[in-house]
N, C-alpha and C positions, 0 to 999 in steps of 0.2 A: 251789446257784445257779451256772449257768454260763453261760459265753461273757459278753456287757458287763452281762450282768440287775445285777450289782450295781454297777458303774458307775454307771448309772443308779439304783438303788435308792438308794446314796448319795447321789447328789446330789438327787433328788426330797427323801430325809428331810430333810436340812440345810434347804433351802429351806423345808419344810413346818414344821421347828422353829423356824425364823428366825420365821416367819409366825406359829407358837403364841406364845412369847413375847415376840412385840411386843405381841402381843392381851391377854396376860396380864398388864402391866405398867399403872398406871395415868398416863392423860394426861400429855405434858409441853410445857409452852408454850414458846415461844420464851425465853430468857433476853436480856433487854433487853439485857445488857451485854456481848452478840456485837458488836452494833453501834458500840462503842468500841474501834475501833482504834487503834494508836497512834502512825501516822503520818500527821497533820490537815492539815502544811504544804500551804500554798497558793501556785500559780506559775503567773503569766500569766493570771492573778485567777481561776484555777478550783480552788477548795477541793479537797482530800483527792489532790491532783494527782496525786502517783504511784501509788496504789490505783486511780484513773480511767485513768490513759492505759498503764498497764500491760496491761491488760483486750485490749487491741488485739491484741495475739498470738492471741488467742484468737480473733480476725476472719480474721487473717491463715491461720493452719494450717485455720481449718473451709472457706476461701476454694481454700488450695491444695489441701485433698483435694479440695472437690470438683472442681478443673481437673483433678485427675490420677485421679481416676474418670470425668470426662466426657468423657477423651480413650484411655481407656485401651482394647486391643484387643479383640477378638470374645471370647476364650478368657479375659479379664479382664473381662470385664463384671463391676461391684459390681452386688451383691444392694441391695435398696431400705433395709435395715437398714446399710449404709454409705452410701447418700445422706443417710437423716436422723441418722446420726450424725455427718458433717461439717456439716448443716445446724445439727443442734444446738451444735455448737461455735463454727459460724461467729455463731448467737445469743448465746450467752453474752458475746461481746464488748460488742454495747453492752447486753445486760440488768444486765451485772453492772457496765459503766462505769455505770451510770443508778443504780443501788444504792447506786455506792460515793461516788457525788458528793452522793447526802442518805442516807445509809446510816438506812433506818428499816424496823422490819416494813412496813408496804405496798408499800415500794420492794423491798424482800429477793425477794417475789414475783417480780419480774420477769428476778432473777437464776436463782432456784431452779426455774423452769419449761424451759428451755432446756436445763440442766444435767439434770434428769429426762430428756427426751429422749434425750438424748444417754448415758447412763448406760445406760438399756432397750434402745436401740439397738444400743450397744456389745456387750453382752449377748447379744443379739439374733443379732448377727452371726455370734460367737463359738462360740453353739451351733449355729448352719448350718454353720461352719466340721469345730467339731470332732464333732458326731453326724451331719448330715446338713443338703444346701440346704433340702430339707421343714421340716427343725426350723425352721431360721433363717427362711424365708415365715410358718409359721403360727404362730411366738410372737411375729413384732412389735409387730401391732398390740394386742394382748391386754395385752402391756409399757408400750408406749410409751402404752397407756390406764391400765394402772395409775399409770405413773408421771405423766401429767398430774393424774387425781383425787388423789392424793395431794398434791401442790402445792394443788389448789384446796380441798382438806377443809384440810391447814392454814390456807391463809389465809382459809377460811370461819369455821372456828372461831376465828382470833385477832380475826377482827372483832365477835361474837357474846359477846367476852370469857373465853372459855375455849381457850384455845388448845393445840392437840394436834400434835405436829411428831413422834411416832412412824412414822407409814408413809411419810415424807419420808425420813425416817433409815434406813428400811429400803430403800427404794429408793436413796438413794446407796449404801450400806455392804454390803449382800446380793449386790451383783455384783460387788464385790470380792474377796468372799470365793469365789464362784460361780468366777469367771474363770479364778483361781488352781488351783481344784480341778480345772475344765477342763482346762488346760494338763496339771496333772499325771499326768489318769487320762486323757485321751483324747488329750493330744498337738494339734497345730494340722495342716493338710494345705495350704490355700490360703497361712497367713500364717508369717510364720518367726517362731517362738516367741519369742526374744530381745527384738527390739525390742516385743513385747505385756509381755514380763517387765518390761523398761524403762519403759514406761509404767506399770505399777503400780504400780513404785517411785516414778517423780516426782510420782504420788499421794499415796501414804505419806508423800513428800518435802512436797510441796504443806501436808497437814494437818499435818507436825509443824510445817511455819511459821506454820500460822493459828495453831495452839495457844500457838506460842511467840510470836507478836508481837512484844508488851511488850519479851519477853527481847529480843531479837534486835532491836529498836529500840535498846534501852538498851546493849545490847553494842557495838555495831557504828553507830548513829548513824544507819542507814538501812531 
C-alpha cells in the first residue's frame, strides 16, 4: 500500500468498526439518573441557576466565530462546515440552558440536537482541512444528517418506550476519536494544530466533570 492509501484505509476501517459495533450492541436507553445533577441551587428564583446561565458561553464563543468568519478576508473565507459549526454552538447555549432549567428526557433533546451539529460539522471541517476542501463540501451534509437522525431515532424511541441512545453516542464520541487520528496522520494545513489539540482536551476536561459531578460538588462546594 502506498503514498496516503493507508491513511485513509485506517481511518475508513476505525470509522466502519465504530459503526459495526454500535450495530452489534443491544439497545440502551437513556439512564434516568443523567438527569440528577448535583448542583439544584436556585438564585434570582430560576432553579438549577448555575447549570442554566453557565450555558451562555456557549452563545457567546458560537456568536464570536461567527463574527470572525463573516469578517474574515477573501483568502479566509470559512467553508460552510465552520458556519454551521459555530451556528451549532451558538445553539447549544439556550438548547442546553432550556434542558438544564427542567433537566428531563424531552427537554435533553433540545440540548442534544445542536450539539450533533456541531460535533459533524466540526468533523466536517477538519477533513476539508486535512485531506482535502472536496472532502470537507461533500461530507457535511451526509454528517450533519446523520447526526440530526440520530437525535430524532433517540428521542423517537424514548417516546415509544424503548429507548436507544447508541448512535447519539456514536456521533458525539466517533469524532473525537476521528479528529485525533486526523491530526496525527495527516497533520492540519489551514488551522494550527495546538489550539484543535486544546480543544479536545477541554472535551475530555468537560466529560470527566459531567462524570464527576457529585464528586466535585462534594469536594469543592461548587
Amino acid at each position: 500500500m502506498t503514498g496516503d492509501a493507508w491513511r485513509l484505509w485506517l481511518f475508513t476501517g476505525i470509522a466502519l468498526g465504530a459503526v459495526v459495533v454500535t450495530l452489534s450492541i443491544p439497545p440502551v436507553a437513556q439512564d434516568p439518573a443523567y438527569h440528577q445533577f448535583a448542583d439544584t441551587r436556585a438564585l434570582l428564583g430560576l432553579e438549577n441557576f448555575w447549570n442554566v446561565v453557565s450555558n451562555f458561553a456557549f452563545f457567546v464563543v458560537g456568536l464570536g466565530g461567527l463574527f470572525v468568519i463573516g469578517n474574515a478576508d477573501e483568502r479566509s473565507r470559512a467553508s460552510a462546515a465552520e458556519w454551521v459549526f459555530c451556528i451549532g454552538v451558538l445553539l447549544i447555549g439556550p438548547g442546553s440552558a432550556w434542558y438544564h432549567l427542567d433537566p428531563t428526557t424531552p427537554t435533553l433533546f433540545w440540548d442534544r440536537l445542536p450539539m450533533s451539529m456541531a460535533f459533524m460539522a466540526l468533523l466536517s471541517a477538519l477533513l476539508g482541512d486535512a485531506l482535502s476542501p472536496a472532502w470537507g463540501r461533500f461530507s457535511l451534509w451526509p454528517l450533519l444528517l446523520l447526526g440530526v437522525t440520530s437525535v430524532l431515532y433517540w428521542a423517537t424511541t424514548e417516546q415509544s418506550g424503548a429507548g436507544d441512545v447508541r448512535f447519539y453516542a456514536l456521533v458525539q464520541f466517533l469524532p473525537m476519536v476521528l479528529i485525533p487520528l486526523l491530526l496525527a496522520v495527516y497533520g492540519t494545513h489551514r488551522y494550527r494544530t495546538l489550539p484543535v489539540w486544546l480543544a479536545l482536551a477541554c472535551y475530555a476536561l468537560a466529560k470527566g466533570a459531567e462524570v464527576s459531578d457529585h464528586l466535585i460538588m462534594e469536594t469543592t462546594g461548587m
